[in-house]
C-alpha positions, -999 to 999 in steps of 0.1 A, spaced: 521 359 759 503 380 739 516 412 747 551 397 736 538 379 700 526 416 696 554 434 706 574 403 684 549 416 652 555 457 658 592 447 656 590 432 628 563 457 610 591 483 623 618 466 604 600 463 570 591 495 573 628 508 578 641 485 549 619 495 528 624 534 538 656 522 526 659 529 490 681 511 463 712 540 448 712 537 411 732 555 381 721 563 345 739 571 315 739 580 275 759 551 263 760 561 232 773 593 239 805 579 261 808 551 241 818 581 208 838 602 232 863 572 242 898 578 222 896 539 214 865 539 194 877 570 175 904 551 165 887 518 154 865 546 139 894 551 115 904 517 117 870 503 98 868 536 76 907 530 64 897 495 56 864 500 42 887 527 19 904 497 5 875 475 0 858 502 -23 886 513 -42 894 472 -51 855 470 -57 860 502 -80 888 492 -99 870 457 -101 841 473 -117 857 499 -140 872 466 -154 838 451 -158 827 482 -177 860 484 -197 854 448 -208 816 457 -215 819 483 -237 848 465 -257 824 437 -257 792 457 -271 816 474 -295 830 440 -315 799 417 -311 786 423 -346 819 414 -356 824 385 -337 820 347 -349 795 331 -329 817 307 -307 840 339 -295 804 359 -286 795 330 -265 830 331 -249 831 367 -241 798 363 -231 810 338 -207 842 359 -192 817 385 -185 790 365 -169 825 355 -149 836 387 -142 799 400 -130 798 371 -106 831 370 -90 827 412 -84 794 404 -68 814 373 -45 840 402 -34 816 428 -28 796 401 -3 827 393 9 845 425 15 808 431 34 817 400 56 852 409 59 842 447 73 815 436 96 841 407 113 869 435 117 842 457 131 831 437 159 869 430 168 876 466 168 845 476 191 850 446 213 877 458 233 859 492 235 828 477 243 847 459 271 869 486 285 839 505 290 819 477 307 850 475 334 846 511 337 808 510 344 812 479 372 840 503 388 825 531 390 790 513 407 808 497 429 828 523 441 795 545 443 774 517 457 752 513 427 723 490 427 722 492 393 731 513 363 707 520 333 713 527 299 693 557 291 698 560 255 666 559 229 645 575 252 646 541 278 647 566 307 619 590 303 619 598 339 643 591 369 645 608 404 675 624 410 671 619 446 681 580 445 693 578 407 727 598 393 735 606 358 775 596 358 774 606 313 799 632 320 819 611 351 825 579 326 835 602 299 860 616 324 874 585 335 877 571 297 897 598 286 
């Protein structure tokens, strides 16, 4: 009886051994890096930089009014009664804060449109990750951007930078 509850406990100690001999297949990467070499995100790239284009020359033109209006402003106020002063006064106080709302705005505006342009990216390259690990047998798969990766064993973990940038292009 004993002989077979010990043979029973080498088995097992056998086992665990094996399994753990066994070790888990993992993949790194630079996301950064593949992320900037996918034709998508040079294009929402241009995307966000067209619109931001817009959104300063309106806040331009916006303020060269501002200044326009100013300097006509400085110019007559000794000659104005004191009921147009307090009006101009007013338009310009107008003026400031509704180029200040835009400007906030046009911030808002360009943050949204970046985050729509990056999701589908962002996403596309995600699908591409769980692909490729599964296809390699990944465990896992690291990020190593920002230094998270300051060592890895290439004997159990791949870089696959330069395979994802392949399969994105």
């Amino acid at each position: 009886m004993i002989k077979k509850i010990f043979a029973c406990f080498v088995i097992a100690i056998l086992a665990i051994t094996a399994n753990a001999q066994s070790t888990l297949k993992f993949a790194y990467f630079n996301y950064d890096e593949v992320l900037k070499s996918m034709p998508e995100y040079a294009a929402a790239i241009r995307s966000i930089n067209d619109l931001r284009a817009k959104y300063d020359a309106e806040t331009t033109r916006s303020e060269n009014d501002f200044h326009a209006k100013y300097e006509d402003f400085l110019d007559g106020q000794r000659n104005f009664a004191p009921s147009i002063l307090k009006k101009r006064q007013a338009e310009l106080q107008e003026l400031l804060d509704k180029n200040i709302v835009f400007k906030k705005e046009a911030d808002r505006l360009i943050e949204q449109a970046e985050k729509q342009a990056y999701a589908p990216v962002h996403a596309k390259l995600r699908k591409t990750i769980a692909k490729m690990a599964q296809e390699s047998g990944y465990a896992f798969v690291l990020n190593a951007d920002n230094n998270a990766l300051p060592y890895v064993n290439n004997m159990i973990g791949e870089d696959i930078t330069v395979a994802l940038k392949t399969a994105l292009q």
